[in-house]
Structures are given as structure tokens and as C-alpha cells.
N, C-alpha and C positions, 0 to 999 in steps of 0.2 A: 181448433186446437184441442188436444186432450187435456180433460180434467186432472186436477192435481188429484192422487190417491188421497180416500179418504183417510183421516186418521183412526189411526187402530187405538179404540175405549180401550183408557189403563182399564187394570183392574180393580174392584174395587176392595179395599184392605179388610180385613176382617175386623170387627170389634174388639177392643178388648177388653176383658171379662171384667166384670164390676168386684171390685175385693174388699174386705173391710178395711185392710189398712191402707189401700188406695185411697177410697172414699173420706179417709178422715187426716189423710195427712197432711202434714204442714201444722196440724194443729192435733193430734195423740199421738206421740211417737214411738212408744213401746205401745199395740194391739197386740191383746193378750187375750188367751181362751187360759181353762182349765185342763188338765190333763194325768192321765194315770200311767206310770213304770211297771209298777207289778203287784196291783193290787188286788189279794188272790180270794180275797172274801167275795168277790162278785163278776174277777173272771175278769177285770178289765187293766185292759194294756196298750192303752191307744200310743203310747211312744214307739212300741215296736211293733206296731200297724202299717204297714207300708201304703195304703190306698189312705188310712185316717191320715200320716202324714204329710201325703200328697197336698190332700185338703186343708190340714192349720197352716204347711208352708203357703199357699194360695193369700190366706186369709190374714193372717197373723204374724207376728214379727216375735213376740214373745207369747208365755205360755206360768201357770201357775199350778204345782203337784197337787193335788186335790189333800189327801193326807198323808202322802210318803214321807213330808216335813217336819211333820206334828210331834211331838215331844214321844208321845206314844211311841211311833215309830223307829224313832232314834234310839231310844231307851228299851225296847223292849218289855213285851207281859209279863215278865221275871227279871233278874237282875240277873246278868253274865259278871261274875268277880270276879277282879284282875289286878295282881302287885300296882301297888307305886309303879314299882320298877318297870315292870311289863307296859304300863298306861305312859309313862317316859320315854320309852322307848317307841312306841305310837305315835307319840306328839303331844300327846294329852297337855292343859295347859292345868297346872297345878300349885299355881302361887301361892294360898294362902292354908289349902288342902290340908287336912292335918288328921285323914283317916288313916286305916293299914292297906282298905283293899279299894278301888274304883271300878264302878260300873263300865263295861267295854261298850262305847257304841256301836250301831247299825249303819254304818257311813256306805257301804258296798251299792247300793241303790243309790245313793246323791253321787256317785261316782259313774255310777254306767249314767245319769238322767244329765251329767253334766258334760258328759261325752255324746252323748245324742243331739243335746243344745249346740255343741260346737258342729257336728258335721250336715247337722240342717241348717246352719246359721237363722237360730233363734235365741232370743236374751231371755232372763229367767226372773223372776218373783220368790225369791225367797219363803216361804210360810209355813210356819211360824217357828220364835225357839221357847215365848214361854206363853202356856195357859193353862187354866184352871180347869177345862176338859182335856181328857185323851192325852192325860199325865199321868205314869203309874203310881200310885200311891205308894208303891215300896220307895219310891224315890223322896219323901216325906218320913220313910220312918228309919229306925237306928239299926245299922248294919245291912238297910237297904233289903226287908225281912218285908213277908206280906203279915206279919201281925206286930210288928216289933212298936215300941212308945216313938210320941213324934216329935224327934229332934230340934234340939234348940234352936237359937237364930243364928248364932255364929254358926255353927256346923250349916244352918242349910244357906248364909250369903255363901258360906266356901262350894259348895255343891252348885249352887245358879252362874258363881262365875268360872266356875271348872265345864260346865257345860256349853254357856256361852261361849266364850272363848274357844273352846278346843271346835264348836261347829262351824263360828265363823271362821275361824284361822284353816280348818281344814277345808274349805269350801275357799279359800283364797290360792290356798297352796295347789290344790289341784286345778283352775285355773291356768295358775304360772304352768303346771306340768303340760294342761293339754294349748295352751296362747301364747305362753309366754306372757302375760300380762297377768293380774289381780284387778279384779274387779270387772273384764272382760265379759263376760255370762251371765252371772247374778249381778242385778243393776240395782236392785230395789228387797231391804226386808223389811218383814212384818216382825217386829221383835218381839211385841206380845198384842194377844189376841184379845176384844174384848173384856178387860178391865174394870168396864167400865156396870159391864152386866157381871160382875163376879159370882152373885148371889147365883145365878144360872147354874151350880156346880152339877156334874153327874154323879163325881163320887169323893169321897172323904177318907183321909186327908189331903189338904188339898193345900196352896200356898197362905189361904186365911188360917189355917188351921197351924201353918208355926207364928206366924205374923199380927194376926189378928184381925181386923178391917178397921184399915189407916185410912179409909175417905179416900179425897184429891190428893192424899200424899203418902202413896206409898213408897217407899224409902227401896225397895227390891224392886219393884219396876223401873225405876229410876236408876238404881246398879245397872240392870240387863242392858240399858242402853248406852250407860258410860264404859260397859266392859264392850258392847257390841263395838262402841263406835271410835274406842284404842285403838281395838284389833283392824279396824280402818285406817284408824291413821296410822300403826306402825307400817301398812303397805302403800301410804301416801295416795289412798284413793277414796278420802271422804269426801271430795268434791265431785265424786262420780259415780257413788253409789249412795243408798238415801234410807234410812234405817226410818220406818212407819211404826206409830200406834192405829192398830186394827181394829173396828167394831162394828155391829148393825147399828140398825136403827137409829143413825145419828142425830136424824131430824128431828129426833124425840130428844135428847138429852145434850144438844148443840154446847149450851156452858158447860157441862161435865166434863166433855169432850177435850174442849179449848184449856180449859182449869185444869186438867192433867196433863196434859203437852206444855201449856207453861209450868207448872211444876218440874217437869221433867227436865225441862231445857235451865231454870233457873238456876242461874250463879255459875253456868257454863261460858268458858271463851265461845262456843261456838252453839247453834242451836244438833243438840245430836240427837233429837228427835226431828226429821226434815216433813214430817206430813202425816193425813191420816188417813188412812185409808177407809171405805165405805163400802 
């Protein structure tokens, strides 16, 4: 009798490629690298790198601006001066505000880098809105002047929550434009950066320099996160987005760490600092 034909070897499938956020999921669910939009001191643009973003999409789910966030940047090496009027009609968020003129943010860059987040479907890292580096010091003095005297306290809480507020609110609102959702894209901010190293400063005037150094209680850090984490709940998405106190070397200074974040959070319904970053 004839043999039955042998059978025809599947194929066999090809592997597939080991990735970072494969490797670690179930258990890191935002994998995050660093990345630059238009950062022209050094020539680097990996967002509008079409081969680099082959590779983060591969690897990564999320992605953190190296400095395009930084207070620096938003603010600009000079102050651009702009009506009331003109910063209201922006969106500028100006509650308790009680100058003539406001500085015009640099928001054009967090606009294209939140557009780029959406169409590679990656989530974002916020960083940062306040520190004591890569803050212009006109931003510290009166009428916003690179030699002017340095402004009181009232004048500069109205300044910290006229900033907060109008970066996170517009970073909400462009969201809605490009998802339809708030809080879709930015999942996670650094609301301010190492605090805890303040003495580190690069340059003067600098936020100790209207404030003083209040220790484990500063009272202005403490604002950035209560305006941060309103401007959350008036878009009913602070259970989905997580506002951090940032720093190094936290293995050195563990209590300082913990002793500022409870400060921060004390006498709050809700804890509005949710973690800290390292």
C-alpha cells in the first residue's frame, strides 16, 4: 500500500524582538526614555527623527523633554511683555495678578511635542514647572528687568500661581483639542525639581532669595502643588494624573525627602503631591 504523504514542517515563526516595555510589563506601565523637540544648542531633535522614533516606539510607551519643560524654557532668556488684556485673552490664568504687564510664554514647542505624543501613541512626563536652576532671574525681579530689586512675596506667590496654572491648564486644554480627553498624554508631573538640594543654585535671584530658606516648610512649594493639582481637579482628572516632588540622590537624604512631601500633602483632603520621583 502507499505511504501516507509526509507532513509538510510548519514554519517555524520568527522571534519576537525583546523590548523594554515588553520585558517589564505587568509590572512598569509607563517605560519611559528621555527625548529632545528642538533643542538647537546641541543640534538635537530626536522627536522629529523618524528612524530615532521607530526605535523609542519599539522600546517605550512614554518619553520625558530633557529641557524643553524647564521654567527656562517656557519663560524665556528675556521677558516678552504683554497687557493683562492681551495674557486674557491667551488664557493666561491670573487670579490674584496685580501687575500692568505679563510675561508671554513659549508654549509653541509643548504644542508640537504634544502632537507628536499623540500620533506615535506615547504618554508624557511632564518636567518640570518650578526650580531653582534654568529660572530666569528677571522672573525674581520688579517689572521682570534683568537688574531691577527683588520683588516681594506677595508679588512673587501671584507670579508662581499665574505660571502654574496657566502651564498646567494649557497643557490640559490642548489635550481636549488634540483627544478629546484632559489628562490623556501627560500622565505624570514633576512639579518642582530638587528642593530639597536648593543650596545647588546656578544663579541669583533665585526663589530663596524672595522667600528665604523655610527648611521642610516651604510655604511656595507647597502653593505650586495646591495650584498644580486644582487645575486637575477642575478637569476631574486627579485620579489619573500624579503631580511628583523631584530630586537626586535620595538615598542620601530619605527623611528630607518623606518630611517635605508630608508637609506638602498636610491638612490637604487629598494627598496632592502622589510621589517622588528619583
Amino acid at each position: 500500500a502507499d505511504k501516507p504523504p509526509a507532513p509538510t514542517p510548519s514554519a517555524t515563526p520568527e522571534p519576537t524582538p525583546a523590548t523594554m516595555k515588553g520585558a517589564y510589563s505587568g509590572l512598569i506601565d509607563n517605560m519611559g526614555t528621555c527625548l529632545t523637540y528642538n533643542q538647537t544648542w546641541n543640534n538635537r531633535k530626536e522627536l522629529q527623527n523618524e528612524e530615532t522614533m521607530s526605535f523609542v516606539k519599539q522600546h517605550f510607551n512614554s518619553f520625558t523633554l530633557e529641557n524643553e519643560m524647564k521654567p527656562d524654557a517656557t519663560l524665556g532668556s528675556t521677558a516678552n511683555l504683554i497687557s493683562v488684556a492681551d495674557a486674557e485673552e491667551l488664557g493666561y490664568v491670573l487670579n490674584e495678578y496685580g501687575e500692568d504687564t505679563v510675561p508671554k510664554l513659549n508654549l509653541d514647542n509643548i504644542d508640537e511635542v504634544l502632537k507628536i505624543a499623540k500620533e506615535n501613541g506615547l504618554r508624557m512626563r511632564a518636567h518640570t514647572l518650578m526650580w531653582h536652576q534654568q529660572t530666569p532671574t528677571w522672573f525674581f525681579r520688579e517689572g521682570y528687568t534683568s537688574d531691577g530689586d527683588v520683588v516681594d512675596v506677595e508679588t512673587m506667590n501671584a507670579r508662581l500661581e499665574f505660571f502654574v496654572r496657566t502651564v498646567v491648564r494649557h497643557v490640559m486644554e490642548t489635550e481636549i483639542e488634540l483627544t478629546g480627553e484632559a489628562g490623556s498624554l501627560v500622565y505624570a508631573w514633576d512639579v518642582v525639581n530638587e528642593y530639597v538640594h536648593r543650596s545647588n543654585a546656578a544663579s541669583n535671584p533665585t526663589w530663596t532669595s524672595v522667600y528665604g530658606d523655610l527648611g521642610l516648610e516651604p510655604t511656595y512649594v507647597k502653593a505650586a502643588f495646591a495650584y498644580a493639582y486644582d487645575e486637575l481637579k477642575q478637569k476631574n482628572v486627579q485620579d489619573k494624573v500624579t503631580l511628583f516632588y523631584n530630586d537626586y540622590d535620595t538615598y542620601f537624604s530619605v527623611e528630607d525627602e518623606i518630611a517635605l512631601v508630608n508637609y506638602i500633602n498636610e491638612g490637604e483632603e487629598e494627598n496632592i503631591c502622589g510621589g517622588i520621583g528619583m
